[in-house]
N, CA, C and O atoms as a printed pandas DataFrame, in Angstrom:
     atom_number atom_name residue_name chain_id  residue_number  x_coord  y_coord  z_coord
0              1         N          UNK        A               1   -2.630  -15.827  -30.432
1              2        CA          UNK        A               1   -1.483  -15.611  -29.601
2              3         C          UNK        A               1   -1.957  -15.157  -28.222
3              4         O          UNK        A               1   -2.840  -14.323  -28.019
4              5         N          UNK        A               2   -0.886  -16.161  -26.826
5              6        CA          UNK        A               2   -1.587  -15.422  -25.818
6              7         C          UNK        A               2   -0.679  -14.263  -25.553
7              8         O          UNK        A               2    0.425  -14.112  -26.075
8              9         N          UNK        A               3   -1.362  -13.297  -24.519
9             10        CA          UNK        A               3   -0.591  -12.082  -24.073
10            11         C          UNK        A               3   -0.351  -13.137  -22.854
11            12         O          UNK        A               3   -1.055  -14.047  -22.417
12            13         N          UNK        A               4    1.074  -12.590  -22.446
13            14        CA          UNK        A               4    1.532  -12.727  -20.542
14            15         C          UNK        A               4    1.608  -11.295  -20.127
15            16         O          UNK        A               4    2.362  -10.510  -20.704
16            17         N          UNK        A               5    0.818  -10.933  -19.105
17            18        CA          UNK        A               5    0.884   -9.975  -18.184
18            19         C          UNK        A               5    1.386  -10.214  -17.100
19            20         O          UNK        A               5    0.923  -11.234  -16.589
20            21         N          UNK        A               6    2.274   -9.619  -16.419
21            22        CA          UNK        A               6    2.938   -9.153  -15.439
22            23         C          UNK        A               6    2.802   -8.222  -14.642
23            24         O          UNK        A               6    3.112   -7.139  -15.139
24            25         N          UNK        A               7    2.338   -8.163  -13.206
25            26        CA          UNK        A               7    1.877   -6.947  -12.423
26            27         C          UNK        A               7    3.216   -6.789  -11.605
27            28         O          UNK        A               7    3.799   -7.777  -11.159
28            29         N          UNK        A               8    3.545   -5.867  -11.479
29            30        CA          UNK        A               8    4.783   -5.360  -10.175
30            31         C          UNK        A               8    3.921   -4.736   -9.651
31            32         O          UNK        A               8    2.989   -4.095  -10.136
32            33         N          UNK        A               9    4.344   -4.987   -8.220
33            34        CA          UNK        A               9    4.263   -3.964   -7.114
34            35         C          UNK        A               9    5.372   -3.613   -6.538
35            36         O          UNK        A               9    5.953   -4.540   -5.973
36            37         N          UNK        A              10    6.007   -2.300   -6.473
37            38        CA          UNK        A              10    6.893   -1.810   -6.175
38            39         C          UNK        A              10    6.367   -1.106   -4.749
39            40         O          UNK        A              10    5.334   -0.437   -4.711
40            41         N          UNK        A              11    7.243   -1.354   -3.547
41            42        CA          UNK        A              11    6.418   -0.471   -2.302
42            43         C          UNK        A              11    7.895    0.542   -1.508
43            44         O          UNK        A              11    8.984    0.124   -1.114
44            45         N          UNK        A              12    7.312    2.007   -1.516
45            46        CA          UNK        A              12    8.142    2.399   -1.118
46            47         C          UNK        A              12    7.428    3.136    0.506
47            48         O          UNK        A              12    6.412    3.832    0.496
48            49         N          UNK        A              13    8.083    2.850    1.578
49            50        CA          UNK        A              13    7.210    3.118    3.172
50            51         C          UNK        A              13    7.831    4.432    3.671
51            52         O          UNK        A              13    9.025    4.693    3.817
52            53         N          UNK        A              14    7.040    4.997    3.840
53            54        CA          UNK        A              14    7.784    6.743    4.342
54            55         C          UNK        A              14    7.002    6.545    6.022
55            56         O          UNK        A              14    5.859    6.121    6.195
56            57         N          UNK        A              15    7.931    6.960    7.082
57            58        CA          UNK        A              15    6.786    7.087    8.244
58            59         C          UNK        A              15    6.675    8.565    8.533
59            60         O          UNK        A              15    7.588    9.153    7.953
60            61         N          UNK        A              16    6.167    9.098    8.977
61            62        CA          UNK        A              16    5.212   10.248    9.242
62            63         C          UNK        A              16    6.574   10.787   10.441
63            64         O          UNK        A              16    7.167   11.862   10.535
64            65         N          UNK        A              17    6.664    9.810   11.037
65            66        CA          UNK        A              17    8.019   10.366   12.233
66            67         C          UNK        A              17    9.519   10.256   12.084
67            68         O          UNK        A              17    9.920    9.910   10.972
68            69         N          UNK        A              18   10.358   10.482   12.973
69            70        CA          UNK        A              18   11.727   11.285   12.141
70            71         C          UNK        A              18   11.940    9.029   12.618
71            72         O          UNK        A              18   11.616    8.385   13.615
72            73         N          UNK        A              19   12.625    8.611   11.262
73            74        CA          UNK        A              19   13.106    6.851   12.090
74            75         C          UNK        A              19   14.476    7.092   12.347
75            76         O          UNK        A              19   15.440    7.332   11.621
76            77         N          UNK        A              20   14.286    6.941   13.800
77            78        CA          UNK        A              20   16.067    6.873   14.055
78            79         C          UNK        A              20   16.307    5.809   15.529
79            80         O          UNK        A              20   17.337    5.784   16.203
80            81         N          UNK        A              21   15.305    5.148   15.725
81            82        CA          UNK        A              21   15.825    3.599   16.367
82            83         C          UNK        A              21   15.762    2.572   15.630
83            84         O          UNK        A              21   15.490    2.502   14.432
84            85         N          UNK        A              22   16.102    1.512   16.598
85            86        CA          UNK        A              22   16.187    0.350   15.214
86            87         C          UNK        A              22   14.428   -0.297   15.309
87            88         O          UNK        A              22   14.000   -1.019   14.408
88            89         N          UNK        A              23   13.621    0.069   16.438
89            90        CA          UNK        A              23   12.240   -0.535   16.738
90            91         C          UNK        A              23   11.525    0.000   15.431
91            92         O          UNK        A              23   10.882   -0.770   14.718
92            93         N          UNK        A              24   11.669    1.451   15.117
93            94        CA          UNK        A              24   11.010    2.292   14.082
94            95         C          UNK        A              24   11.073    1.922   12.649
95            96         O          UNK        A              24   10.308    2.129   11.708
96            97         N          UNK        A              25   12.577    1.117   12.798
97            98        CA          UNK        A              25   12.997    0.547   11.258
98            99         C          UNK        A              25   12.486   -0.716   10.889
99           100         O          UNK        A              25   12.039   -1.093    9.806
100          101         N          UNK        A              26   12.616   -1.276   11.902
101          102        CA          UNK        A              26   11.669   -2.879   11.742
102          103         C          UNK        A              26   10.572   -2.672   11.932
103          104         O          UNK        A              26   10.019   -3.760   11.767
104          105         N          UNK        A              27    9.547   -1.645   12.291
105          106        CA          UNK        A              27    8.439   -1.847   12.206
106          107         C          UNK        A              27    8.227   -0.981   10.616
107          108         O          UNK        A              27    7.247   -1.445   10.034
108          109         N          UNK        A              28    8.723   -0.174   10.045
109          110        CA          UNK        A              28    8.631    0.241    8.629
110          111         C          UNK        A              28    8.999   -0.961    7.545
111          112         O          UNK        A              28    8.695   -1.013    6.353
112          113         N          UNK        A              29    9.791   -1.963    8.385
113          114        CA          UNK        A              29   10.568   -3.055    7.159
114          115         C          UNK        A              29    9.220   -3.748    7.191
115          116         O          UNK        A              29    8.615   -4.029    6.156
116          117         N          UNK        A              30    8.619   -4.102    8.800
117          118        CA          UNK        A              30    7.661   -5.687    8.571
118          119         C          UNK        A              30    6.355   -5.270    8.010
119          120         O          UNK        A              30    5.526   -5.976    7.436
120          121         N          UNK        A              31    6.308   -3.796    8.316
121          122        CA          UNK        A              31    5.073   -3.075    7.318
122          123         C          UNK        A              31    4.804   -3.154    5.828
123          124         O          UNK        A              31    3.892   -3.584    5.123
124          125         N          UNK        A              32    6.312   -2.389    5.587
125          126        CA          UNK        A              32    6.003   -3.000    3.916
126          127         C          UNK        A              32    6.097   -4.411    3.385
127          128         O          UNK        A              32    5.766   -4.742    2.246
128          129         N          UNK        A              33    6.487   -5.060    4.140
129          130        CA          UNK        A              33    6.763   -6.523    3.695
130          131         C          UNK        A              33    5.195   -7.485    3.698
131          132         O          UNK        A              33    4.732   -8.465    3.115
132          133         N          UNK        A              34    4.706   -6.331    4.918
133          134        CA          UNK        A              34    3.407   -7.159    4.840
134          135         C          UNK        A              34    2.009   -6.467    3.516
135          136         O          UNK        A              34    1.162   -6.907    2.738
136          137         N          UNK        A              35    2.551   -5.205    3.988
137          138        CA          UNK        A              35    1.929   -4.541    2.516
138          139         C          UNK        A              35    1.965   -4.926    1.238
139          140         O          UNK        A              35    1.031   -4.934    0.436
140          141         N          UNK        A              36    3.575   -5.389    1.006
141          142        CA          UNK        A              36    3.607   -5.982   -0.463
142          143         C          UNK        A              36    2.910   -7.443   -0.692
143          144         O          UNK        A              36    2.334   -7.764   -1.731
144          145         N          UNK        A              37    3.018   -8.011    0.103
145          146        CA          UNK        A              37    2.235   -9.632    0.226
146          147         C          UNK        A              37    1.178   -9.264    0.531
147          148         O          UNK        A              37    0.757  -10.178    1.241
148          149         N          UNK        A              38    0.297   -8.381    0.465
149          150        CA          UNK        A              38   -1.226   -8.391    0.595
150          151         C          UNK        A              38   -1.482   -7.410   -0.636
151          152         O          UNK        A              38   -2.617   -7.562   -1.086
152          153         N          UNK        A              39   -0.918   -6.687   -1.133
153          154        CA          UNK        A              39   -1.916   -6.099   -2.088
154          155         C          UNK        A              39   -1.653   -6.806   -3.104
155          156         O          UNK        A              39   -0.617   -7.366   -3.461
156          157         N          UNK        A              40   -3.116   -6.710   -3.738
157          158        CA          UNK        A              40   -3.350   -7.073   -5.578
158          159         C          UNK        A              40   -3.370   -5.571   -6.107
159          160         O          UNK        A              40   -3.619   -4.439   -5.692
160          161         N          UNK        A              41   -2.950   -6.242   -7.301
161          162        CA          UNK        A              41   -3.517   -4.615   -8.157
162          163         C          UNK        A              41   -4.965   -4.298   -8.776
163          164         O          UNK        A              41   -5.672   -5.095   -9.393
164          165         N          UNK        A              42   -5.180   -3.288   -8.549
165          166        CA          UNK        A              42   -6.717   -3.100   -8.540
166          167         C          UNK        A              42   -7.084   -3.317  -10.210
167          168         O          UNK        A              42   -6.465   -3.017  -11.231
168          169         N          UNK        A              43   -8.342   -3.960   -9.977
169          170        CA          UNK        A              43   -8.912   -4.414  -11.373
170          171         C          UNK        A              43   -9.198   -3.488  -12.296
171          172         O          UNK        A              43   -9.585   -3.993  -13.349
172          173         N          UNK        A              44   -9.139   -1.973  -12.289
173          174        CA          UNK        A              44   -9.108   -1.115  -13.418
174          175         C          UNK        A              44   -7.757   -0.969  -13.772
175          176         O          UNK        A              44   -7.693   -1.104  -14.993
176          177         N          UNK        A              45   -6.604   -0.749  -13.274
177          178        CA          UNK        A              45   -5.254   -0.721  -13.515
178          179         C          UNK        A              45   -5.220   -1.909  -14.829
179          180         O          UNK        A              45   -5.002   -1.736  -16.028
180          181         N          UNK        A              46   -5.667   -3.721  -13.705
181          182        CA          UNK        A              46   -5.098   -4.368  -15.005
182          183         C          UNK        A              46   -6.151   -4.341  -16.670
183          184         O          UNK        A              46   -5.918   -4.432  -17.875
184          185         N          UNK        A              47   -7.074   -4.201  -15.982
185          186        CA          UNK        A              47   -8.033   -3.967  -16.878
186          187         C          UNK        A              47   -7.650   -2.434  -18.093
187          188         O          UNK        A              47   -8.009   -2.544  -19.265
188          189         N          UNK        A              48   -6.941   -1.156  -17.631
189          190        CA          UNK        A              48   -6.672   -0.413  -18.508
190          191         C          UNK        A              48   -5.232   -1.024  -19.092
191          192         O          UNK        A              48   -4.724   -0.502  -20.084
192          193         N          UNK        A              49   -4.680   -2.018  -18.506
193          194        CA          UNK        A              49   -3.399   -2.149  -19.114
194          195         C          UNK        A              49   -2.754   -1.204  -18.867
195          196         O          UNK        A              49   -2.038   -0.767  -19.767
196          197         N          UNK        A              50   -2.766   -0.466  -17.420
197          198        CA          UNK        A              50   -1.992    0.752  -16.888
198          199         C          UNK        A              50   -0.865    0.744  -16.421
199          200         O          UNK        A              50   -0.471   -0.422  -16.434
200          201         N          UNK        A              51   -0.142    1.388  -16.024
201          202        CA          UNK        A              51    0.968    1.445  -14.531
202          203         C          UNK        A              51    0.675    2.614  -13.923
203          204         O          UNK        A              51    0.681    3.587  -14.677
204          205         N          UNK        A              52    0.391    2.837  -12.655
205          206        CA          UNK        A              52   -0.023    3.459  -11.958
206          207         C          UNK        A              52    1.128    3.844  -10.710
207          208         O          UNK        A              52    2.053    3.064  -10.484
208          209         N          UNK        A              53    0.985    4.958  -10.036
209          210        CA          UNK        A              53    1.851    5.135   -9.015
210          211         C          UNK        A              53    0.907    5.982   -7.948
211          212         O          UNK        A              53    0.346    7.015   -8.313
212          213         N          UNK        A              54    0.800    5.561   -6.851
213          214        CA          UNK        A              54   -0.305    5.816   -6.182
214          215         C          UNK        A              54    0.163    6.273   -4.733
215          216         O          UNK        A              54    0.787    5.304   -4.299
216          217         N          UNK        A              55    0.166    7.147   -3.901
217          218        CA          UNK        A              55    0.208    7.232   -2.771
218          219         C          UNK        A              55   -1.075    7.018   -1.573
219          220         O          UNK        A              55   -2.259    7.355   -1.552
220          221         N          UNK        A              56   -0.208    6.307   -0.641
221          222        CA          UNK        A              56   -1.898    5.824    0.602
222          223         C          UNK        A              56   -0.891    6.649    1.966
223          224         O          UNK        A              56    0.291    6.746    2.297
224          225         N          UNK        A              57   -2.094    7.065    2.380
225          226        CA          UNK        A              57   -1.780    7.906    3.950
226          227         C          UNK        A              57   -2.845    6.939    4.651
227          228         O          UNK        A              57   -4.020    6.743    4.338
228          229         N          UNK        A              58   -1.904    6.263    5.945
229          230        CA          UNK        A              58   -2.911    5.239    6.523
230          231         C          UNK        A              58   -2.516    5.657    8.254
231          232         O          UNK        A              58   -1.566    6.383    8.547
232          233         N          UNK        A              59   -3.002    5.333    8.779
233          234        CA          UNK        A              59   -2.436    5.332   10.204
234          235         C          UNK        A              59   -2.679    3.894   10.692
235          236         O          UNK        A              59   -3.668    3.440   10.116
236          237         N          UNK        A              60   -2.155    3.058   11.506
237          238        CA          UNK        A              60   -2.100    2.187   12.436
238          239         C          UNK        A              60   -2.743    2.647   13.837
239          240         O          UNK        A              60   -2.316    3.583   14.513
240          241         N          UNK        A              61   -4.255    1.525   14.278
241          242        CA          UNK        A              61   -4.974    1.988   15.564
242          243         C          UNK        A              61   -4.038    0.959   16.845
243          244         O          UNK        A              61   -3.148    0.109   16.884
244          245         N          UNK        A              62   -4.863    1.654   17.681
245          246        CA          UNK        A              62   -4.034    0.828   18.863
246          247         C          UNK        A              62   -4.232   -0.595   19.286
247          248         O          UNK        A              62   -3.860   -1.210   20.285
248          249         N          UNK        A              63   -5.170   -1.055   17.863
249          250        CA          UNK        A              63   -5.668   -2.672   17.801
250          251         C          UNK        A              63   -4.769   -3.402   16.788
251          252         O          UNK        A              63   -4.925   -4.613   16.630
252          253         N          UNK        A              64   -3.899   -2.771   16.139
253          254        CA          UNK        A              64   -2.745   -2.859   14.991
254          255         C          UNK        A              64   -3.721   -2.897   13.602
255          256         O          UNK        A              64   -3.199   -3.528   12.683
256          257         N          UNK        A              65   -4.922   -2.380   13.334
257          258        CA          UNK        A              65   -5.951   -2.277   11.849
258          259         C          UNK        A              65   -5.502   -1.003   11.798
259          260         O          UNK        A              65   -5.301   -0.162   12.674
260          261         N          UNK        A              66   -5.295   -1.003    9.845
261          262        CA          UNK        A              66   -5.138    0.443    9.014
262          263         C          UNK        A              66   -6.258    0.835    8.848
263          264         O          UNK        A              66   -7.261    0.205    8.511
264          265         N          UNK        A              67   -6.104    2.039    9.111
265          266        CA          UNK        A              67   -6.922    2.889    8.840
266          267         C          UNK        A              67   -6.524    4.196    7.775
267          268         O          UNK        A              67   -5.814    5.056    8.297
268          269         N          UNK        A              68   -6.875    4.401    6.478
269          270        CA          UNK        A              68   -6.758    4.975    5.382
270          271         C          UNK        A              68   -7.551    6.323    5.782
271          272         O          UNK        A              68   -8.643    6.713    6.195
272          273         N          UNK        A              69   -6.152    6.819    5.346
273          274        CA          UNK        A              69   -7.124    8.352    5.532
274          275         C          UNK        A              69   -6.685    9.293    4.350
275          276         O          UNK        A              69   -7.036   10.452    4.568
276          277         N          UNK        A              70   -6.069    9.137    3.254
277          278        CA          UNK        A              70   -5.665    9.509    1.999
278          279         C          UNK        A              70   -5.631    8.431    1.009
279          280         O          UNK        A              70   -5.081    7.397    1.388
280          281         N          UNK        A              71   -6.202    8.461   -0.430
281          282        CA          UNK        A              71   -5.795    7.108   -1.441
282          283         C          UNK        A              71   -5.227    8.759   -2.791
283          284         O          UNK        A              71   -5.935    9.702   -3.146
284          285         N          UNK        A              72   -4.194    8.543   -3.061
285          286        CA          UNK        A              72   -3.858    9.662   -3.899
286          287         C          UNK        A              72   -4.079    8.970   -5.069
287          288         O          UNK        A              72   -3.096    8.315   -5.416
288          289         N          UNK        A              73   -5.337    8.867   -6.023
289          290        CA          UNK        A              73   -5.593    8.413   -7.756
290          291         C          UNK        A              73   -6.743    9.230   -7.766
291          292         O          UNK        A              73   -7.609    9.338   -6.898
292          293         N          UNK        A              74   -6.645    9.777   -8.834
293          294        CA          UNK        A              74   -8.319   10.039   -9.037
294          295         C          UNK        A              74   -9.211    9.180   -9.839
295          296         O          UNK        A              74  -10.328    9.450  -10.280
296          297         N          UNK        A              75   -8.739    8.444   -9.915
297          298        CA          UNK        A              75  -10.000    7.035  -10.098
298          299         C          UNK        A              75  -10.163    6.773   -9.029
299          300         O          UNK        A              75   -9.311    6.657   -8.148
300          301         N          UNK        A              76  -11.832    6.581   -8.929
301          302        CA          UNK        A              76  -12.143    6.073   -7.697
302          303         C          UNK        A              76  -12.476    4.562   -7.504
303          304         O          UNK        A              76  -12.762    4.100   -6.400
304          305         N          UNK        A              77  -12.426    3.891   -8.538
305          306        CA          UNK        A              77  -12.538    2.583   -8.853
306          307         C          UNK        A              77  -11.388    2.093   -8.069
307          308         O          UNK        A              77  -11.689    1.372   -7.118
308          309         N          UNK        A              78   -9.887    2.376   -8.301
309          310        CA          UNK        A              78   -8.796    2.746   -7.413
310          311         C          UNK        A              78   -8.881    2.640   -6.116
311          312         O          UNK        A              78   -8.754    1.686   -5.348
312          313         N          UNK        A              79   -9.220    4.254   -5.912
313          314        CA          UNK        A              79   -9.322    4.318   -4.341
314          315         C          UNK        A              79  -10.118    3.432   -3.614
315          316         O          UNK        A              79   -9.597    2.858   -2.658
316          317         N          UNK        A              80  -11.583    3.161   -3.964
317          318        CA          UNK        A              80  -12.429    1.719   -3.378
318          319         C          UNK        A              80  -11.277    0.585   -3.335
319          320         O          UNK        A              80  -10.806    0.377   -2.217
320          321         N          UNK        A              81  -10.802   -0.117   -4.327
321          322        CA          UNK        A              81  -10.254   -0.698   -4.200
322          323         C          UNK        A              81   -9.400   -1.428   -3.151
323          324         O          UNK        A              81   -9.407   -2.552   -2.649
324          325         N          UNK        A              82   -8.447    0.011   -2.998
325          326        CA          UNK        A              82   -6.917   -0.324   -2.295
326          327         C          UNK        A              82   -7.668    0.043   -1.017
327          328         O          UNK        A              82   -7.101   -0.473   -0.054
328          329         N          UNK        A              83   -8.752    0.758   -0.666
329          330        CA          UNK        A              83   -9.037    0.925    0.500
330          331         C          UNK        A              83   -9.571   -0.084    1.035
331          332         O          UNK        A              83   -9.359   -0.198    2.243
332          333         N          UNK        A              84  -10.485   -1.219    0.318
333          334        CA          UNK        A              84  -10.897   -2.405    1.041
334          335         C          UNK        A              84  -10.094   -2.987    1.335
335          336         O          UNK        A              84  -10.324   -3.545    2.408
336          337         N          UNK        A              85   -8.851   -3.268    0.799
337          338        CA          UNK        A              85   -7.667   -3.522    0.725
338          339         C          UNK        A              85   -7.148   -3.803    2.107
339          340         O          UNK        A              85   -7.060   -4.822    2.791
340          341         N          UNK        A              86   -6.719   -2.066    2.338
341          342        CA          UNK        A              86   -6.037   -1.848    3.161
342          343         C          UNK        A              86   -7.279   -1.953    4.728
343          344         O          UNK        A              86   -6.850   -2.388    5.797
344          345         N          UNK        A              87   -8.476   -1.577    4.606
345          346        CA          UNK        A              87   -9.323   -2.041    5.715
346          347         C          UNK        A              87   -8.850   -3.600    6.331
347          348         O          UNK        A              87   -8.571   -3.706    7.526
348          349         N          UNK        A              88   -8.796   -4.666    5.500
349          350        CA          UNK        A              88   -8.494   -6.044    6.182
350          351         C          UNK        A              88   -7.100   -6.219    6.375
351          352         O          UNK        A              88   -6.671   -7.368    6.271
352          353         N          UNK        A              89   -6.396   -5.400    6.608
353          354        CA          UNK        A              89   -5.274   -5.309    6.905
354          355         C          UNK        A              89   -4.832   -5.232    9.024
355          356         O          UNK        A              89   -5.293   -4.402    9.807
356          357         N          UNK        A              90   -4.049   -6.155    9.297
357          358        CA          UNK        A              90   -3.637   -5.787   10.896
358          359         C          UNK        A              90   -2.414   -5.817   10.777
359          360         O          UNK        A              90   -1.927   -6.363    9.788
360          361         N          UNK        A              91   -1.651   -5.268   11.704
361          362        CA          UNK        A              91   -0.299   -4.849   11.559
362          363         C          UNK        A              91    0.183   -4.942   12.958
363          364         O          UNK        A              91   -0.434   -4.324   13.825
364          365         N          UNK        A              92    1.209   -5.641   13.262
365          366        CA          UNK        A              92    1.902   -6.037   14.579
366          367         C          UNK        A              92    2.959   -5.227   14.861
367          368         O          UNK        A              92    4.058   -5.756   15.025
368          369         N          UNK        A              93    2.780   -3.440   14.995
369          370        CA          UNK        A              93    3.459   -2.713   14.864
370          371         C          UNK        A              93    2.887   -1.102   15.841
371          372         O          UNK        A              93    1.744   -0.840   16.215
372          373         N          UNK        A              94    3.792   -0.512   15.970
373          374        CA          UNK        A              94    3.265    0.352   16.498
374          375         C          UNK        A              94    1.779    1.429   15.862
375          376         O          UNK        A              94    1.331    1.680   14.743
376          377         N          UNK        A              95    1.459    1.771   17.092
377          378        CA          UNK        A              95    0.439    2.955   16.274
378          379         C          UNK        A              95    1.110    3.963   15.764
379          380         O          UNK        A              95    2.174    4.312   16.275
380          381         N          UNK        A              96    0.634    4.533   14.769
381          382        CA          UNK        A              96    1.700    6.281   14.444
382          383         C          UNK        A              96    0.903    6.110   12.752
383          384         O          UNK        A              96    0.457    5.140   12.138
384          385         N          UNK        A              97    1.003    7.383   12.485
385          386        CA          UNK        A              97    0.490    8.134   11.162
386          387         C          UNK        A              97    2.115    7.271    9.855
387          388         O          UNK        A              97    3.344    7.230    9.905
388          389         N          UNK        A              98    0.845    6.690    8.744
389          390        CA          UNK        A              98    2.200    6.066    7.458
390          391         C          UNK        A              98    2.099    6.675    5.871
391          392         O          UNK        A              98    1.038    6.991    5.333
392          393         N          UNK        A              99    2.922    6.731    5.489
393          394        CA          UNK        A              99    2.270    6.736    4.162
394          395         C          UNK        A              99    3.254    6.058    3.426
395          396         O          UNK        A              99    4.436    5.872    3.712
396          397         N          UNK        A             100    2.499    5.655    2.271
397          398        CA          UNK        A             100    3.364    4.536    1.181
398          399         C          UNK        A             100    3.024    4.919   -0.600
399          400         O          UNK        A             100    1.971    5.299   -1.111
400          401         N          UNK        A             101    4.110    4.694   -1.112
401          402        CA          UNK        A             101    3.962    4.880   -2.724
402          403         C          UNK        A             101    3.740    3.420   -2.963
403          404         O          UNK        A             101    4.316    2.543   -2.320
404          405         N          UNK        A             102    2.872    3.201   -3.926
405          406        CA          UNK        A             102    2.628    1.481   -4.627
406          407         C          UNK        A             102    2.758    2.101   -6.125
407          408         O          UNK        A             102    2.428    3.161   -6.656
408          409         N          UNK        A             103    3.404    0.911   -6.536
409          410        CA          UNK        A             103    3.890    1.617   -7.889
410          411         C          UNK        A             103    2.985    0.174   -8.795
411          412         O          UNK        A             103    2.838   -0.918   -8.247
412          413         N          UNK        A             104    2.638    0.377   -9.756
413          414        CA          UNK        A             104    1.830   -0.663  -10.482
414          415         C          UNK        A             104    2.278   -0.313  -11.700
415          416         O          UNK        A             104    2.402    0.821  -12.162
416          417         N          UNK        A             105    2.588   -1.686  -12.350
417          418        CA          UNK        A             105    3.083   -1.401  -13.492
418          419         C          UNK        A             105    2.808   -2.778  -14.928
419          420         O          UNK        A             105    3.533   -3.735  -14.657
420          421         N          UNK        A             106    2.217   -2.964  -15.888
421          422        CA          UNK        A             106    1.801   -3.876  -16.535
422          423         C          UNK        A             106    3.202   -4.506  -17.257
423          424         O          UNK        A             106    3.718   -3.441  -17.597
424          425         N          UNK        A             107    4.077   -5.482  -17.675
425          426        CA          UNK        A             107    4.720   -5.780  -18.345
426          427         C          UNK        A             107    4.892   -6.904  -19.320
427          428         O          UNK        A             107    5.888   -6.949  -20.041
């Protein structure tokens, strides 16, 4: 019998600053939108048959590349991971301090 696995990524985008224009909101919408279409789930997650819920503190440079400066798992298999991850990442958005929940979940 085969197994079907199913990965979700659930992305929830918090910004670091109070959002109250509409520039701040579309750049939090095209962020996660681009976040969710670029991450995989990291190969120990599917490999433990886990669900995981993970927080990343990243900032945006003034070249639009993330820069990770928190991976909240204590696997570090994890944190390598989502951080190479998030290194090839550019973002057509302002600079400013982000953080995001990725929720991983096997089904």
């Amino acid at each position: 019998m085969k197994t079907l696995r199913i990965f979700t990524l659930t992305i929830a985008l918090l910004t670091s600053t109070i959002v109250g224009n509409a520039t701040e909101k579309a750049d939090s919408a095209d962020i996660s939108k681009q976040i969710q279409s670029s991450i995989q789930t990291p190969e120990k997650i599917i490999n433990d048959d886990a669900q995981s819920r993970v927080l990343v503190v990243f900032s945006i440079d003034e070249n639009g590349k993330a820069v990770v400066h928190e991976i909240g798992s204590n696997d570090e298999a994890v944190r390598n991971d989502l951080s190479g991850q998030f290194a090839l990442m550019t973002f057509n958005a302002e600079s400013g301090m982000y953080s995001i929940w990725l929720n991983f979940k096997t089904l």
